[in-house]
C-alpha positions in Angstrom: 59.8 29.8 18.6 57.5 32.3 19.1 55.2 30.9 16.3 55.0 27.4 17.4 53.9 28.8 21.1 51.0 31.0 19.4 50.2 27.8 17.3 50.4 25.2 20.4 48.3 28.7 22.5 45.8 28.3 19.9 45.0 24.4 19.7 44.8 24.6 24.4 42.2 27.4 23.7 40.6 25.4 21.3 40.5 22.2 23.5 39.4 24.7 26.3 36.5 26.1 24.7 35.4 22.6 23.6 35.6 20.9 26.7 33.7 24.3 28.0 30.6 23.6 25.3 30.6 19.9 25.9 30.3 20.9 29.5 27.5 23.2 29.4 26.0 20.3 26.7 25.8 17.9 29.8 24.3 20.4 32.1 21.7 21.3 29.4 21.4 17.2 29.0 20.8 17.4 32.6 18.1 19.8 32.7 16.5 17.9 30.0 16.2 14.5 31.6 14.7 16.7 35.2 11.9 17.7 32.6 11.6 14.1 31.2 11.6 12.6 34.6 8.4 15.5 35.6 6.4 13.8 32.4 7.1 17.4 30.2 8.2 16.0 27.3 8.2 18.5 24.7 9.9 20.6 26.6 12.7 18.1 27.0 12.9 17.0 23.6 13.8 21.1 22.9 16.1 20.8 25.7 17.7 17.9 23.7 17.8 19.7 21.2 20.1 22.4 22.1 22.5 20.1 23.5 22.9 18.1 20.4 23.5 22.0 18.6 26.3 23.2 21.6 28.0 19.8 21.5 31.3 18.8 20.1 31.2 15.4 21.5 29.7 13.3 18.6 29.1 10.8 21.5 27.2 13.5 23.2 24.9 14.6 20.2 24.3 11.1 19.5 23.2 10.6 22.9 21.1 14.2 22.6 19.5 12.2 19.3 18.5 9.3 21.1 16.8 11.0 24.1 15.1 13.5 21.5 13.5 10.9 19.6 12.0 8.8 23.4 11.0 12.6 24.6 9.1 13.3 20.9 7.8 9.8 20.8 6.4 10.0 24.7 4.8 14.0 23.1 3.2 12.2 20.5 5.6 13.6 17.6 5.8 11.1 15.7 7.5 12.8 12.7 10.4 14.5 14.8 11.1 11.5 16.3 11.6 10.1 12.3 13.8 12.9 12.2 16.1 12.5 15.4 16.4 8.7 14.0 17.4 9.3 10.8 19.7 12.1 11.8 21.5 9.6 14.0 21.9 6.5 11.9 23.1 9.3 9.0 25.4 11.0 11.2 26.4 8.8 13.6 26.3 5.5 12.1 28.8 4.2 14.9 26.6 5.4 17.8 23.9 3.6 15.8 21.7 0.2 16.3 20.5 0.9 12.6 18.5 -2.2 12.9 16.8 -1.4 15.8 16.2 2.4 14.9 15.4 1.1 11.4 12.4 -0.7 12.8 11.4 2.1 15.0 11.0 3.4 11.8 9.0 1.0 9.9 6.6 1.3 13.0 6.3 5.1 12.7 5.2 4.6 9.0 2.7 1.9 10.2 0.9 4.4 12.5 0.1 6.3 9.9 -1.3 3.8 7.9 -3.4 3.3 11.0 -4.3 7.4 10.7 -2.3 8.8 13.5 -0.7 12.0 12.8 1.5 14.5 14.4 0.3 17.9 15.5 0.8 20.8 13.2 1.9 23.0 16.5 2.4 21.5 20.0 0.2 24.1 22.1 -2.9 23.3 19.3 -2.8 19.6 19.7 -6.3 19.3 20.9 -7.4 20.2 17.4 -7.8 17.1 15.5 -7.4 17.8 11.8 -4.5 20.5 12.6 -1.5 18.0 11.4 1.6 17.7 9.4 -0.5 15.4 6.8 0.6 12.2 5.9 4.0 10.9 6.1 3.9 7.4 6.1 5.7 7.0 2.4 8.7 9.2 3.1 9.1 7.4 5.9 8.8 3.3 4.8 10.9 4.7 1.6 14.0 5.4 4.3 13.3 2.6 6.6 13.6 0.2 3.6 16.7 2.0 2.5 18.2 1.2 6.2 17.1 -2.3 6.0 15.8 -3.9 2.8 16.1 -7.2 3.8 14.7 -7.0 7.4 11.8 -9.1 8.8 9.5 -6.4 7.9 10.5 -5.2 4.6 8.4 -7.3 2.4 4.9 -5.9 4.4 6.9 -2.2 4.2 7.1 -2.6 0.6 3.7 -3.4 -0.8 2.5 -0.5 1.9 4.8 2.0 0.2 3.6 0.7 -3.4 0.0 1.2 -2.5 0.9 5.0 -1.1 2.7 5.3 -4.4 -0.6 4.1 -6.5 -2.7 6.4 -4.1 -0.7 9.3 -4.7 -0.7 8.3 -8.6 2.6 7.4 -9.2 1.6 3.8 -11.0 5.0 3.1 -12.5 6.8 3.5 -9.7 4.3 1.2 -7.4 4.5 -1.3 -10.0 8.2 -1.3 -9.9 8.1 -1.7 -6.3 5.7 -4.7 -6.4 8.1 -6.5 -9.1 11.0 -6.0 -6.1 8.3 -7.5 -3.4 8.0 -10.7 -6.0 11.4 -11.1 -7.5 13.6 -10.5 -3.8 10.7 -12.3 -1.2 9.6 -15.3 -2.9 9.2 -17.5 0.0 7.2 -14.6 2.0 3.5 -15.4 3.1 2.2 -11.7 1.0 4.1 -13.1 -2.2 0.8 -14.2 -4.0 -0.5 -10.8 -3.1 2.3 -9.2 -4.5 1.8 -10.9 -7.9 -1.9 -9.9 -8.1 -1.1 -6.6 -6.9 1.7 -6.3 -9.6 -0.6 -7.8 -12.7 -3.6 -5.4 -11.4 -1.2 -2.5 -11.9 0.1 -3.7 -15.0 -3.8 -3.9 -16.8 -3.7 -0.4 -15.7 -0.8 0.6 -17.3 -2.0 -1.1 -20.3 -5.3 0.9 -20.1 -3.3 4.4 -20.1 -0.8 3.4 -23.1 0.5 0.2 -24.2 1.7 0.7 -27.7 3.7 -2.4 -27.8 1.5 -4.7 -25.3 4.7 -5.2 -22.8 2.8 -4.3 -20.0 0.0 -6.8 -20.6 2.3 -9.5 -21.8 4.2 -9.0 -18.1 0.4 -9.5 -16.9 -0.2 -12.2 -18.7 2.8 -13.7 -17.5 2.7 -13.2 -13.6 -1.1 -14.3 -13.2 0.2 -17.9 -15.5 3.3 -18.0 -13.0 0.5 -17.2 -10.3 -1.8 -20.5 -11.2 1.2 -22.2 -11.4 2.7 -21.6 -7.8 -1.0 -21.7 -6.1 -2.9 -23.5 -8.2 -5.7 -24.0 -4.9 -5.5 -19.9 -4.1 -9.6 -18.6 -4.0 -8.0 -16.0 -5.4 -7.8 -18.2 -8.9 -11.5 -16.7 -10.1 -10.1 -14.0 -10.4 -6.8 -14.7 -12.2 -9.2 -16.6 -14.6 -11.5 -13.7 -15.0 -8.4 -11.5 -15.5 -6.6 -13.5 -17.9 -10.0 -13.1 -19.9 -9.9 -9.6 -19.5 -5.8 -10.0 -21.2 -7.6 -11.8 -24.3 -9.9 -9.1 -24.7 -7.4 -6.5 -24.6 -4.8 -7.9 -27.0 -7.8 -8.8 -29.4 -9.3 -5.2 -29.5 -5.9 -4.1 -30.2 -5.6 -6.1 -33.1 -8.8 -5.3 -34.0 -8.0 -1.6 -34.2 -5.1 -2.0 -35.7 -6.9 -3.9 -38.4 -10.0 -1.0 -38.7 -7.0 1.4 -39.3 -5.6 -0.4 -42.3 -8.7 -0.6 -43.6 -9.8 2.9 -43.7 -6.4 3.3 -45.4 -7.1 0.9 -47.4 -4.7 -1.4 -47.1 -6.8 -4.8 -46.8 -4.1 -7.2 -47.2 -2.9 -5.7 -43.6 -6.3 -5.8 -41.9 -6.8 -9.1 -42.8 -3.8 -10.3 -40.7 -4.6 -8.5 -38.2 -8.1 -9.8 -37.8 -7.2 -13.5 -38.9 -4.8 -13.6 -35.6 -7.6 -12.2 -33.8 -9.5 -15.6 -34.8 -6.4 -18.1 -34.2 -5.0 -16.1 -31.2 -7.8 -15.0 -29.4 -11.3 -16.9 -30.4 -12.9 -16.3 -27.3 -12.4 -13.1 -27.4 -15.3 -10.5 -26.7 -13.8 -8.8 -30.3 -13.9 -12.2 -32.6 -17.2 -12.3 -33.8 -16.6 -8.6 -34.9 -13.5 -9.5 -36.3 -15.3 -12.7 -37.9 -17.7 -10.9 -39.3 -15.1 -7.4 -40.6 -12.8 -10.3 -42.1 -16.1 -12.5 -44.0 -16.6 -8.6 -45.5 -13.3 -8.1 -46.8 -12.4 -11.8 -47.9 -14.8 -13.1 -49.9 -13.4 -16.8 -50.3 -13.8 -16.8 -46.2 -15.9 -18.7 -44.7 -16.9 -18.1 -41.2 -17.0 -20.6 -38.6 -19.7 -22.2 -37.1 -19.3 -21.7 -33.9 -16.9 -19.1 -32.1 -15.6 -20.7 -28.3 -17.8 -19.4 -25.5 -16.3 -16.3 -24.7 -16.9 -17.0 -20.7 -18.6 -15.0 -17.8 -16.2 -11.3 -17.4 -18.4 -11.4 -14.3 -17.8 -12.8 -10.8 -20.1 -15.7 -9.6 -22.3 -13.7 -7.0 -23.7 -16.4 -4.2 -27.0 -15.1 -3.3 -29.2 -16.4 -0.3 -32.3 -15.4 1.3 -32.5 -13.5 4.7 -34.6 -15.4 7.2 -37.2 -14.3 8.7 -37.8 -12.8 12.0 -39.5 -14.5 14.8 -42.6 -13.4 15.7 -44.1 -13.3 19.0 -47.2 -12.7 17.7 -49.4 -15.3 15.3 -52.7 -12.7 14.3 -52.9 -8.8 14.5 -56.2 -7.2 14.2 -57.7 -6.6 11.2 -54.9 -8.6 9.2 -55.7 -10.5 6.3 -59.5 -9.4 6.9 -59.6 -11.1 10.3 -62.2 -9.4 13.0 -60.5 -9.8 15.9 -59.8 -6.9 18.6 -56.6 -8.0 19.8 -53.5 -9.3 18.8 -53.0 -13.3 19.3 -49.9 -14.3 20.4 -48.0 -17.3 19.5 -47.9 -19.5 23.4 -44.8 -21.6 21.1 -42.6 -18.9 21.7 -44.6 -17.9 25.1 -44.0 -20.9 27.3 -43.5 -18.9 30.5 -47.7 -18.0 30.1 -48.2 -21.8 31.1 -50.4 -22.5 27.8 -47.7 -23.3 25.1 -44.4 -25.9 25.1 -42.1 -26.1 27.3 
């Protein structure tokens, strides 16, 4: 008997001292929103913050969440106010528009894109290049794991694929690029997803491409390109690029084939550098490989002509800059004239009452 009373003693003090802390939560809440309401709103968002540590309401920190992250956003932290959201969709999912907050998100991420920053320290602000640095990839890579299917996800995603290629992490941008073309076919940046993805790919291929799978993939999305916009400006330079593919796979062969023939294993080399000629005649390597394989085969007789290999350069429109109107025909002593003063053209003067009107 006397057991159960200490035990049901126990869980009333318990409920007591809870209700106690949720009660001094509100008042601190309270206090918080006064500050809010006079325009201080660091202040309140630290406010918030102790309410959301003292309460045992999950309501009530979810609510101390939500006015954190208006009160950092109004103080110009934009990171903390990343923080508050993601705190409440993770730990408060029920309390939670995660679709709303998700985009709140996404718009964070796209402010600093656009270079805004958060302060390193609140009372140093006015110092411009004090900050927190750049956040902008931590934060699309949660929004998109929030919502990877909203409105905004496809734009989200070839931004957190160029931060990845900026910060050096190719393989990983060019995995996020293949999501952005496989999952949002129908979306307006598709075709700039494919020519972002087969760009990344030729540089792959230029760190390491033992097999040629990363130029093959290239060679693959720029044909898959052509065929779903074949009237894109942008085919010049799928052309130019699928030229650049040829080269590459026929300099590969033609090393390959160099190497067996230093080891002297000709029958090898003169595979490699016959495919160069049937594969890839156009090729910036064929008349080296032509002329390599003529060397080592004697019975083989070059061709006449090798395909025009084709301009690796874009077409550059130039035009001429016109010139200047002059108000004046005649300045003194130009070409040998002796005259003492300018003479002005009265075409371009018709207010003096001598030229047209």
């Amino acid at each position: 008997m006397k057991k159960s009373f200490l035990s049901f003693f126990s869980l009333f003090m318990l409920c007591a001292m809870a209700a106690a802390d949720d009660a001094e939560a509100v008042r601190r809440y309270e206090d918080g929103y006064d500050l809010y309401g006079k325009g201080d709103y660091y202040h309140a968002a630290k406010k918030f913050e102790e309410v959301e540590i003292e309460a045992d309401s999950p309501l009530i920190r979810s609510n101390a969440l939500r006015a954190q992250a208006g009160a950092w956003r109004m103080s110009g932290m934009i990171y903390r106010e990343f923080q508050a959201l993601e705190k409440l969709m993770t730990l408060y999912p029920e309390f939670a528009d995660v679709a709303i907050l998700a985009t709140r998100e996404y718009e964070i991420a796209e402010s600093y894109v656009d270079g805004e920053r958060e302060p390193a320290f609140w009372h140093l602000r006015w110092i411009p290049w004090l900050d927190t640095g750049d956040k902008g990839l931590e934060i699309f890579t949660q929004a998109l794991a929030h919502a990877p299917f909203a409105e905004w996800a496809p734009k989200a995603r070839m931004r957190r694929a160029w931060l990845l290629d900026q910060d050096g992490q190719k393989v990983e941008s060019v995995e996020e690029l293949r999501i952005v073309v496989r999952d949002y076919p129908h979306d307006s940046i598709h075709k700039y997803a494919m020519l972002s993805l087969a760009n990344g790919l030729f540089d792959l291929a230029e760190r390491g491409d033992g097999d040629g799978a990363h130029l093959r993939e290239a060679h693959q999305v720029l044909r898959d390109f052509q065929k779903q916009y074949p009237d894109a400006t942008e085919n010049g330079w799928v052309r130019r690029r699928l030229l650049s593919y040829k080269d590459a796979q026929a300099k590969r062969l033609y090393e390959m084939a160099q190497y067996y023939r230093k080891e002297g294993r000709t029958d090898a080399a003169e595979r490699y550098l016959a495919k160069v000629l049937i594969d890839y005649p156009d090729s910036e390597s064929a008349p080296d490989s032509e002329e390599a394989l003529a060397e080592l085969d004697k019975s083989y007789v070059p061709d006449a002509f090798l395909p025009d290999a084709g301009s690796r350069l874009p077409r550059i429109h130039t035009y001429q800059i016109p010139g200047e109107a002059s108000g004046i025909l005649l300045n003194p002593g130009e070409n040998g004239n002796h005259y003492m003063l300018m003479v002005p053209d009265l075409h371009l003067h018709p207010e003096d009452g001598k030229g047209e009107k």
